[in-house]
C-alpha positions as CSV (number, residue, x, y, z in Angstrom):
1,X,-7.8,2.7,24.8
2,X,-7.6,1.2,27.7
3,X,-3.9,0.4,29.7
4,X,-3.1,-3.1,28.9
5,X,-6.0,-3.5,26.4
6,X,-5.2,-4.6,22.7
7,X,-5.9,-3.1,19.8
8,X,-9.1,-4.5,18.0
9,X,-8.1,-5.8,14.0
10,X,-9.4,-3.1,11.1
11,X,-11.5,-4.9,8.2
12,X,-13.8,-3.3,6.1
13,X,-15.7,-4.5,3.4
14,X,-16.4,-2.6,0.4
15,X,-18.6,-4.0,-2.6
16,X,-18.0,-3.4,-5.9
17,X,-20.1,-5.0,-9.0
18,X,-19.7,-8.6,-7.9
19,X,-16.1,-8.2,-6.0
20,X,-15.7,-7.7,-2.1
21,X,-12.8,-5.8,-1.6
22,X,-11.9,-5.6,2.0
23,X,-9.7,-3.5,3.4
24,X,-6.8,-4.8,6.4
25,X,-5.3,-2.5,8.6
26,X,-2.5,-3.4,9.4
27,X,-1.4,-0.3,12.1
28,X,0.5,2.7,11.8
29,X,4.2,3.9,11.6
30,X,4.9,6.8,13.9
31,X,6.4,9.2,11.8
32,X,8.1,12.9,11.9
33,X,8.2,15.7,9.9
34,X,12.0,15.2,8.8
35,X,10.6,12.5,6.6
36,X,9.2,15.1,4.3
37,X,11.0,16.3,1.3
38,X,10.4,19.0,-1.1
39,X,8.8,21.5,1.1
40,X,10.1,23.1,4.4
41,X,9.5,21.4,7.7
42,X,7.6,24.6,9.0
43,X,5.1,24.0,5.7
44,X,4.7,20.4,6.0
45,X,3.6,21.4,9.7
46,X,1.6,24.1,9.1
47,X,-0.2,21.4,6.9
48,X,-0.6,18.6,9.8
49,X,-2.2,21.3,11.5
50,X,-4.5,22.4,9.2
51,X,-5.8,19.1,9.0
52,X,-6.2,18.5,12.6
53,X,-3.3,16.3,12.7
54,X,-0.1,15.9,15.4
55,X,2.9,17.3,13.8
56,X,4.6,13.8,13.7
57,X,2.7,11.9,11.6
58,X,0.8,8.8,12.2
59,X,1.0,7.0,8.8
60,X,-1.5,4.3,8.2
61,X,-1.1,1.3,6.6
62,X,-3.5,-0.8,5.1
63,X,-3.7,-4.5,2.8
64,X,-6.6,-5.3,0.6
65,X,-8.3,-8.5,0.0
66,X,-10.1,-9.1,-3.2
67,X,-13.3,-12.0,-2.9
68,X,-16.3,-13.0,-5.0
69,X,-18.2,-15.6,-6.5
70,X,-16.4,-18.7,-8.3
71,X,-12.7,-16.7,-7.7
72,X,-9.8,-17.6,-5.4
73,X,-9.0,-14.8,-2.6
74,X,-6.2,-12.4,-4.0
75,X,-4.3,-10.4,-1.2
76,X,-2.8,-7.3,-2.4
77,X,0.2,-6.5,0.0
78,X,0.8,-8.2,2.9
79,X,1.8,-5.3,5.6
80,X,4.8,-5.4,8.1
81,X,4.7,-8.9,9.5
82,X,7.5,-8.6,12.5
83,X,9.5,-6.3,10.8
84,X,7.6,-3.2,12.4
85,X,7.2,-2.8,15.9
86,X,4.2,-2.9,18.1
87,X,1.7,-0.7,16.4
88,X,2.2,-2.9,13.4
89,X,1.3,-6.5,12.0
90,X,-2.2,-6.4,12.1
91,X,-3.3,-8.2,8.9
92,X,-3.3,-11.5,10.1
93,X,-5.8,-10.5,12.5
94,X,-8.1,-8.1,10.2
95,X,-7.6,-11.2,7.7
96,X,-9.3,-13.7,9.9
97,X,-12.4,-11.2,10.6
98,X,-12.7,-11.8,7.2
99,X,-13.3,-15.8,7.4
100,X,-10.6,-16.4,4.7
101,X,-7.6,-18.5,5.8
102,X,-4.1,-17.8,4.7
103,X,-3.6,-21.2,2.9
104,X,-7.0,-20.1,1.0
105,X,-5.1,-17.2,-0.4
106,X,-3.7,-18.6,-4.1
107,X,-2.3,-14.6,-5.4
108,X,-0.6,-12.0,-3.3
109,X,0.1,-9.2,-5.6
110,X,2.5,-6.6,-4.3
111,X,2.6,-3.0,-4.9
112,X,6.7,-3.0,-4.3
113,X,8.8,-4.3,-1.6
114,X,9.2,-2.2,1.1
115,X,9.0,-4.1,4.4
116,X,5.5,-2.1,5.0
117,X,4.4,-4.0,2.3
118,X,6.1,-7.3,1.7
119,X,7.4,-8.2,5.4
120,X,4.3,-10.0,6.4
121,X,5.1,-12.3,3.5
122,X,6.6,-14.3,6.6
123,X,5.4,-16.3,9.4
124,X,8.3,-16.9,11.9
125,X,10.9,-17.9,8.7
126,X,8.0,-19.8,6.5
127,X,5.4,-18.7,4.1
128,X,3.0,-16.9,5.3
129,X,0.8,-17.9,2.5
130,X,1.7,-21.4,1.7
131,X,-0.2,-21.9,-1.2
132,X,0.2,-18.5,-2.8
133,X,2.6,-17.2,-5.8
134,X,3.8,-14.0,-5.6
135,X,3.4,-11.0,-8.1
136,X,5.8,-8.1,-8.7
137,X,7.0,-5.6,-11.3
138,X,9.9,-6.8,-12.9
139,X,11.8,-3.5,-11.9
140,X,11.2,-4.0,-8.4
141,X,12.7,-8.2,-8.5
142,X,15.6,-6.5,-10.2
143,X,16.0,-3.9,-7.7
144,X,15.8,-5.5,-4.6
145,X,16.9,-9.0,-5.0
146,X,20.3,-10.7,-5.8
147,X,23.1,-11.4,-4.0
148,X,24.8,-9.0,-6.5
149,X,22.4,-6.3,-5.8
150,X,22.5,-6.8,-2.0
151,X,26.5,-6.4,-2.6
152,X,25.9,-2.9,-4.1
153,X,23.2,-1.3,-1.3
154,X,24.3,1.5,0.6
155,X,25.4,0.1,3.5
156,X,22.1,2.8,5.7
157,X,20.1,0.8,2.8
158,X,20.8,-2.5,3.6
159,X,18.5,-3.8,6.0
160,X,15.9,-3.0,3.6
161,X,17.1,-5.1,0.5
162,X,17.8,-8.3,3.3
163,X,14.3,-7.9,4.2
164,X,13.0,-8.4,0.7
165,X,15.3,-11.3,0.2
166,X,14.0,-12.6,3.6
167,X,10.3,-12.2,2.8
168,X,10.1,-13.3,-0.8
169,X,13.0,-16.4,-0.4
170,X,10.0,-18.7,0.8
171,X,8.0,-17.8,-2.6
172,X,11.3,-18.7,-4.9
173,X,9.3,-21.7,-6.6
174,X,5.9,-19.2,-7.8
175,X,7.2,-15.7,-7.8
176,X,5.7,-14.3,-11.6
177,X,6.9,-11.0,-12.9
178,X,5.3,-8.5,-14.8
179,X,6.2,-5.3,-16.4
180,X,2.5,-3.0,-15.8
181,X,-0.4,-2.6,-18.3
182,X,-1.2,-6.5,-18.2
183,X,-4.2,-8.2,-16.6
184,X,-2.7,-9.9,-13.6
185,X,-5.3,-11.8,-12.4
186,X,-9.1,-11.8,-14.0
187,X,-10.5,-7.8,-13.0
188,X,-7.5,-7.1,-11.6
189,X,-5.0,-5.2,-14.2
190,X,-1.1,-3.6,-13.4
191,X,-0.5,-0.3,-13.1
192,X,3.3,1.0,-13.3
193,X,3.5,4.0,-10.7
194,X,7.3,4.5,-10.7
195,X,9.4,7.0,-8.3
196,X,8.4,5.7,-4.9
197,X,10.2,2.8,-6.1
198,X,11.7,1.2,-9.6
199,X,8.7,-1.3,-9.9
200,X,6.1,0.6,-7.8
201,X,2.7,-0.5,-9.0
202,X,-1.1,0.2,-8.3
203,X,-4.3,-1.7,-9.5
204,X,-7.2,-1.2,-11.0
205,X,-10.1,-3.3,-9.7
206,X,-13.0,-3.6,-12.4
207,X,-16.2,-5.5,-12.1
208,X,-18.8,-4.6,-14.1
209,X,-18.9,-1.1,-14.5
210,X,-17.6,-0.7,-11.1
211,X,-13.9,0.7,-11.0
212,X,-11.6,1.0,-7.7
213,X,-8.3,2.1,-8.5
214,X,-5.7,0.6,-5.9
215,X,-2.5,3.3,-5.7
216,X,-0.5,2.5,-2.8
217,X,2.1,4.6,-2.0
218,X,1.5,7.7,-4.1
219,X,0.6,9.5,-0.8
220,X,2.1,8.9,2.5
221,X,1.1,11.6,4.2
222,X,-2.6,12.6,3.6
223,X,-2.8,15.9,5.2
224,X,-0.1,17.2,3.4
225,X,0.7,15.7,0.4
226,X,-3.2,16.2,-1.3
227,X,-2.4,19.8,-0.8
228,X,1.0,20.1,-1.8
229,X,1.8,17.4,-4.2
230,X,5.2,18.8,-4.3
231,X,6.2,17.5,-0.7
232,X,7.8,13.6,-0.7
233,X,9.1,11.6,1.6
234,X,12.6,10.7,1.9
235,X,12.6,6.8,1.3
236,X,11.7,7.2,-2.3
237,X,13.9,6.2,-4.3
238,X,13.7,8.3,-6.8
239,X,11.9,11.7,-5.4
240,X,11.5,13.4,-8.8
241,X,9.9,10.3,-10.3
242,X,7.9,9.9,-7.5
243,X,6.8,13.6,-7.4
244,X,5.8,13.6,-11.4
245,X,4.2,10.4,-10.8
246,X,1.9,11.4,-7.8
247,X,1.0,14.8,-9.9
248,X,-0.1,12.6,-12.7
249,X,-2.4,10.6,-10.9
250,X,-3.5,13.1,-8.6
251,X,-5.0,15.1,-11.8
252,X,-5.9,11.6,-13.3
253,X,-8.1,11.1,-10.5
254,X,-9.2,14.0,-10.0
255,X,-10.5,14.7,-13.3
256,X,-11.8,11.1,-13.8
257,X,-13.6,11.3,-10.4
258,X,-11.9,8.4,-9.9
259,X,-12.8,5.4,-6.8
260,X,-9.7,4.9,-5.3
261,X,-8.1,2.9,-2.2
262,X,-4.3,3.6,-0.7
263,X,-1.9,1.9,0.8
264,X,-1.8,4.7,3.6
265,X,-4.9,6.8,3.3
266,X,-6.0,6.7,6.9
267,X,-8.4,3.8,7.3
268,X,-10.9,2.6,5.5
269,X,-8.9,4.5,2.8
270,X,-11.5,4.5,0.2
271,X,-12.3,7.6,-1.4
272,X,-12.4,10.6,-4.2
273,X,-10.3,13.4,-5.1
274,X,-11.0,16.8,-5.9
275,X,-9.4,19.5,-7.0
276,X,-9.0,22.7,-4.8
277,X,-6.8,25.6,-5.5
278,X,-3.4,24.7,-6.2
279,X,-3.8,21.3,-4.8
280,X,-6.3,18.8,-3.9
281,X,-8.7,17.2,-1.3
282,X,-9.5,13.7,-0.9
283,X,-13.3,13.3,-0.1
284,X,-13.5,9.9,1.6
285,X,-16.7,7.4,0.6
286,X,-19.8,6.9,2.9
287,X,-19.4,3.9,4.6
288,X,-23.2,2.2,4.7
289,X,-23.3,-0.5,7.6
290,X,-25.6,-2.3,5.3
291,X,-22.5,-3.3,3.0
């Protein structure tokens, strides 16, 4: 990239029976390997290698915009708003490749709320999405929000419960809770993915006989974590959850053969997963221009 030059927005649209589902990316965090728990450092970087990767990680981040006929826009995630710094924040510009406004937006479904995730709820101290209520696992409402709750936080933890207050305080009026299983909005149906976080939850897309399974956060790091589904990251909140969850799906998927979209598969994070050896491979989709 050129010096001075911005980067362009990431928006991809992917079809599916009579659904657009578009992906936003929003950027990347710059991570390192002391982020990774359950395996050594030297393994988790012998990994990065192997998959052509710079041992401290570049972890994606991506939103995703449900569209189609006769249905309101439904965001899932929002991304880091100004939370992040300056490699992040970029769904406000994918979202207006996309033609749809943020006022148009009447659902914003969130996986949990991390500041990855939920921080872009906000623009400047208002609602990003002024006509939008606000879905979230009960679990996660109860873990994150409250002045009680906020009173409890580690005090290293802190900034992170403040930034959920902050982002979902504008939303106070239509914020709906649900506890996983249940259809959220028509297609669209809740699934609980707990670990990562109390209330962590995926999607499954369905139109037709056309299935795209949304997981978010069950991997961070994609060139280690498919191959040892062992290794976490250290801001789950509960690792062991997180690492019986992530085994689950990973073997879900796999056997299924499974279409499925994350949170921070490296853009346009739409893929497969297969099994291979001990661990797994994610195979990523074609992408046709023609779509």
């Amino acid at each position: 990239m050129a010096e001075g030059s911005k980067p362009l927005p990431g928006a991809l649209r992917w079809q599916l029976g009579d659904l657009t589902v578009t992906v936003l990316n929003d950027g990347y965090l710059q991570g390192s390997l002391d982020l990774v728990t359950g395996i050594s450092k030297a393994e988790a970087g012998s990994l990065q290698a192997a998959g052509f990767r710079a041992e401290a990680p570049r972890i994606t981040l991506n939103a995703f915009l449900i569209t189609g006929p006769g249905r309101n826009p439904v965001l899932i995630d929002t991304g880091f708003g100004a939370f992040g710094g300056d490699t992040l924040g970029r769904v406000p510009g994918a979202l207006a490749l996309t033609g749809v406004k943020p006022e148009e937006i009447e659902t914003v479904l969130l996986t949990h709320l991390h500041p990855d995730h939920a921080g872009g709820l906000l623009a400047g101290d208002k609602a990003a999405y002024p006509n939008a209520e606000i879905v979230l696992h009960a679990d996660e409402a109860a873990h994150w929000l409250g002045e009680e709750v906020l009173s409890r936080a580690p005090d290293e933890a802190k900034p992170y419960f403040e930034i959920a207050a902050k982002a979902t305080a504008p939303y106070a009026g239509r914020t709906r809770t649900i506890s996983g299983g249940e259809e959220v909005v028509p297609g669209v149906t809740a699934v609980h993915l707990p670990g990562h976080t109390p209330g962590h939850t995926g999607f499954r897309i369905v139109s037709g006989d056309k299935v795209l399974m949304m997981w978010t956060d069950v991997v961070h790091l994609p060139a280690i974590q498919f191959k040892q589904p062992e290794a976490g990251v250290s801001f789950d909140v509960d690792g062991d959850q997180a690492r019986a969850t992530r085994k689950r799906i990973l073997d879900e998927v796999a056997g299924s053969r499974s279409f499925i979209g994350g949170s921070h598969l490296e853009f346009p994070a739409l893929g497969y997963v297969v099994r291979e050896s001990a661990g797994y491979s994610f195979v990523p989709e074609l992408w046709v221009a023609a779509q």
